[in-house]
C-alpha positions in Angstrom: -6.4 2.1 -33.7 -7.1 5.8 -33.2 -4.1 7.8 -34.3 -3.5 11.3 -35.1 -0.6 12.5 -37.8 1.3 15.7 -37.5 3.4 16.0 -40.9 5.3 19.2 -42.6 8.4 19.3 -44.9 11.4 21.1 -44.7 10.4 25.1 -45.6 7.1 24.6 -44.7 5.8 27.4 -41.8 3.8 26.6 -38.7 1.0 27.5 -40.2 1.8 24.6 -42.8 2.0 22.0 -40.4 -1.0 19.7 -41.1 -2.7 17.1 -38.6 -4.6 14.3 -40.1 -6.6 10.6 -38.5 -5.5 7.7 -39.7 -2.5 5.1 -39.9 1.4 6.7 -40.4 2.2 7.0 -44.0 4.9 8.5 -45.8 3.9 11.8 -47.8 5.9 14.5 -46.1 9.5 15.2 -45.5 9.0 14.8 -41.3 6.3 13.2 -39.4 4.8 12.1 -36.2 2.1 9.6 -35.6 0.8 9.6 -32.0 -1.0 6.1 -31.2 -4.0 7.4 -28.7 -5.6 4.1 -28.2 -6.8 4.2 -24.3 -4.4 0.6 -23.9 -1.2 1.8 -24.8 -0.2 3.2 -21.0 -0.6 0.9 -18.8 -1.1 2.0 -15.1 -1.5 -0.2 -12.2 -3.8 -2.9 -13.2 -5.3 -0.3 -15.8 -4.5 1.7 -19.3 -5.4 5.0 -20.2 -4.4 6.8 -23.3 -1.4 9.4 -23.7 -1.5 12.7 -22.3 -0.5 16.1 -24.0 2.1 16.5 -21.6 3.4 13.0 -22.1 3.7 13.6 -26.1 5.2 16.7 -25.4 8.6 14.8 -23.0 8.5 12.4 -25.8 9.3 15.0 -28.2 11.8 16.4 -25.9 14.0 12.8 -25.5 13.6 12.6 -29.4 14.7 16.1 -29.7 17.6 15.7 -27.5 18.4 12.2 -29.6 18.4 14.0 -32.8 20.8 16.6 -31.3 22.9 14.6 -29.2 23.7 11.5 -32.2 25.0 11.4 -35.6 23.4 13.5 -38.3 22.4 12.2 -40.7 21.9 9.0 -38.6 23.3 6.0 -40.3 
């Protein structure tokens, strides 16, 4: 499965952010694992991979989740 990892912690700055391959594991305070297998959007009778664009609106609805619910959640 190729995957690619986007972690930081809390104080960290954007230039701390740090992108790694490889399956989701926990060793920093936040993180994102983006699945880019070519299957995982299916399209017609097709699947293609995830675009930029669709990770980025991703982010966006979990963004707006995190704001809009409960914090912490429970």
């Amino acid at each position: 499965m190729a995957t690619r990892r986007y972690k930081t912690s809390v104080g960290d700055s954007d230039g701390d952010v740090v992108e790694e391959v490889g399956a989701a594991t926990n060793s920093d305070t936040i993180e994102l694992t983006v699945d880019l297998a070519t299957t995982q959007v299916v399209e017609g009778a097709g699947a293609r991979g995830v675009t930029r664009a669709e990770v980025l609106a991703g982010l966006d609805r979990i963004r707006n989740k995190i704001i809009g619910g409960n914090w912490p959640p429970a």
